[in-house]
C-alpha positions in Angstrom: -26.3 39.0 8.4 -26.2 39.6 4.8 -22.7 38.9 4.7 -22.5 36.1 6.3 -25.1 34.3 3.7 -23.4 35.7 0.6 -20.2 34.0 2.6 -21.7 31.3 3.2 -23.6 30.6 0.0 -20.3 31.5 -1.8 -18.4 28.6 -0.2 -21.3 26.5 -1.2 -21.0 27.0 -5.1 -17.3 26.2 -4.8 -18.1 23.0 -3.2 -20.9 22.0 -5.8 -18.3 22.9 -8.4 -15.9 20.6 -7.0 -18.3 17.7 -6.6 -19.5 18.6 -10.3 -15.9 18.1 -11.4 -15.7 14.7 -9.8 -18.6 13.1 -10.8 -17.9 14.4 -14.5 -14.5 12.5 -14.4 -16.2 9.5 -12.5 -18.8 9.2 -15.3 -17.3 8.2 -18.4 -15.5 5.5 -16.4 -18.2 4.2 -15.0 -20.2 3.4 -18.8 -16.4 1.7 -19.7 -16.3 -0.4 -16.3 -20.3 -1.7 -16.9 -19.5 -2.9 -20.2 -15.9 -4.0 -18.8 -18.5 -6.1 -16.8 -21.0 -7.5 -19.0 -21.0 -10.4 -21.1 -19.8 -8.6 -24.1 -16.5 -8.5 -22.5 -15.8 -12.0 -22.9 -16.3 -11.2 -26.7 -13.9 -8.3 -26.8 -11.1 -9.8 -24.9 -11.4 -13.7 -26.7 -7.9 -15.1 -27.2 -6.4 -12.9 -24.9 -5.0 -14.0 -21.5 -7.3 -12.2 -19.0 -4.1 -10.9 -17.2 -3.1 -8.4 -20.5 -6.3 -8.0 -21.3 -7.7 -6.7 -17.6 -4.3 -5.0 -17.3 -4.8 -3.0 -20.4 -8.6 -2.5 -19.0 -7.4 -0.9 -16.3 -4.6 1.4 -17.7 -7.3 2.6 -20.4 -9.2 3.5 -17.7 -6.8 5.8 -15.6 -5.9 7.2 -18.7 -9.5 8.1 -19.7 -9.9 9.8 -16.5 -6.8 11.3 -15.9 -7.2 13.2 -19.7 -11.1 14.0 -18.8 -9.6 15.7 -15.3 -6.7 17.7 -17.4 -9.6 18.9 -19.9 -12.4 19.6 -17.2 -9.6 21.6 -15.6 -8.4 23.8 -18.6 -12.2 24.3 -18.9 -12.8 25.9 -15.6 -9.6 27.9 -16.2 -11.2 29.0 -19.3 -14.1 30.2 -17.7 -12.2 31.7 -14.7 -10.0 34.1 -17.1 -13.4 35.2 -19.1 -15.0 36.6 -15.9 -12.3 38.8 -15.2 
């Protein structure tokens, strides 16, 4: 039985890791898109056509994420070598 929970609760912290991973990528685009959102974003993108400027939003955005995913992962691969 003992086995079986340390199985169990093994499985467990992988899958909280993995959700931990997600939401830290998912965070720092989230603050960008709520102020992509607000008022002030009328004041950042003045005399721009809305087309470049949401354009340019949006590849920002992927790029954000996609270099917070490279660096959360080098992290865990950090961590992963110093255990063993």
């Amino acid at each position: 039985m003992d086995a079986r929970g340390t199985i169990v609760n093994n499985n467990m912290n992988v899958l909280l890791k993995n959700l931990t991973v997600i939401n830290i990528v998912f965070l720092p685009l989230t603050l960008i898109a709520s102020v992509g959102g607000m008022s002030e974003s009328s004041m950042m993108k003045q005399g721009i056509d809305w087309r470049i400027s949401y354009a340019a939003f949006m590849i920002a955005m992927i790029v954000l994420g996609l270099l917070t995913w490279l660096w959360v992962g080098k992290m865990i691969d950090r961590t992963q070598k110093e255990k063993i």
